[in-house]
N, C-alpha and C positions, 0 to 999 in steps of 0.2 A: 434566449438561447445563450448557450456558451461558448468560448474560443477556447479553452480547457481544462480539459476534467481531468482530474486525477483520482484514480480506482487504486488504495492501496490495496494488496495482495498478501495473506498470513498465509502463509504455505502449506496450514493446516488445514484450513479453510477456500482450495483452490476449484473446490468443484462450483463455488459459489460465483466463480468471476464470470464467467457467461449470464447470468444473471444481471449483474451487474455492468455490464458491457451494455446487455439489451437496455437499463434502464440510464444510461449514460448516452446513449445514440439518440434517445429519443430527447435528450434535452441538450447535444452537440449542435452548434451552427452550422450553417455547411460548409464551411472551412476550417473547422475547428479540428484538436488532435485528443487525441487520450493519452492519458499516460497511465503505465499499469508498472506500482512502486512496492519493488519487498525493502522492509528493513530490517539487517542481519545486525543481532544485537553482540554485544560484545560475549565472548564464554571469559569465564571467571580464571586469573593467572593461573591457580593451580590446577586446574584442568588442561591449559592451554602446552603447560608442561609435557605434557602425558602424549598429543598431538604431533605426529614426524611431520607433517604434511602443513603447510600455512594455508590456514583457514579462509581467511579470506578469497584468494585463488579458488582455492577447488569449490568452494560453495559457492562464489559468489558464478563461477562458471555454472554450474550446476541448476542454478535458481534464474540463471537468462534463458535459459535451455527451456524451462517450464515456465517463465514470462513470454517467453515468443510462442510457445505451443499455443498458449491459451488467447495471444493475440491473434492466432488465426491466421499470420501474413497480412492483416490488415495494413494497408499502406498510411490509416492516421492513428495507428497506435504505434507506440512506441513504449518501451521496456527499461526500467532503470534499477539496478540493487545501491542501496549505502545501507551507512552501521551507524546503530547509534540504537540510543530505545525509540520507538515507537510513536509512540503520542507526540515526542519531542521531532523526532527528525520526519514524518511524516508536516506537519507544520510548516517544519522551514524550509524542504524540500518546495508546498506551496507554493510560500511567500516568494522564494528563490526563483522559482520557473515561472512565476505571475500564473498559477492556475487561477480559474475563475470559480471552479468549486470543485468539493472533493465527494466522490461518493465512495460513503464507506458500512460496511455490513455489522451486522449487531445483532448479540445472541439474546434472548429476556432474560432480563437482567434478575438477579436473585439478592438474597443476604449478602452475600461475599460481593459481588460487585458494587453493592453501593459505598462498602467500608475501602475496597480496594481500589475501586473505579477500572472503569475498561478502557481497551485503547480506543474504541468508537469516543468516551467521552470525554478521554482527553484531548483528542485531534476537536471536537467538537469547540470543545475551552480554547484552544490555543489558537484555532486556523484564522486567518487571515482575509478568509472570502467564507463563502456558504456553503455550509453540510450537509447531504443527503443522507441520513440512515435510515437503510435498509433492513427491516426484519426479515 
């Protein structure tokens, strides 16, 4: 059993977190927490220009809004947004919180992902404890 799990969350892919949630409970300790983690990657300077509003702020409000939805008011999940790319700050977010393992979702993989790799498989390479990927 685990003391905790972290379920990162692509906001493209949020209908999936229930799923994962269910497969996350059943390998939680009974004291243990979840954590459910988007990471907002940077938008590119000359974009950023173009933007009246700071980014951060309004999405990152925006993206807790839709992290506590899908946590249900669960009283051991908890909800967290940082920036950064993916693969990488999924990892150290981890290492940082002492999770004990990460469950994360995974599309089949094709051509283009094996030359590009996914963020399932870089969280995979880099984490710090044990990965569950979920097809």
């Amino acid at each position: 059993m685990y003391n905790h799990i972290l379920i990162p969350v692509a906001l493209d892919h949020e209908e999936l977190v229930p799923g994962k949630i269910d497969v996350a409970r059943r390998m939680l300790a009974d004291s243990g927490r979840i954590t459910l983690l988007t990471v907002l990657e940077d938008i590119p300077g000359f974009v950023s220009e173009l933007v009246t509003q700071k980014q951060e702020n309004h999405l990152t409000q925006k993206i807790t809004g839709v992290l506590e939805k899908a946590a249900m008011g669960s009283d051991d999940i908890e909800t967290k947004v940082v920036k950064g790319k993916p693969g990488v700050q999924i990892a150290a977010f981890a290492r940082d919180a002492k999770v004990d393992l990460i469950v994360v979702g995974s599309h089949s993989p094709s051509t283009q992902d094996y030359f590009l790799g996914s963020t399932a498989s870089r969280v995979a390479r880099r984490a710090p404890c044990s990965v569950f990927i979920l097809r």
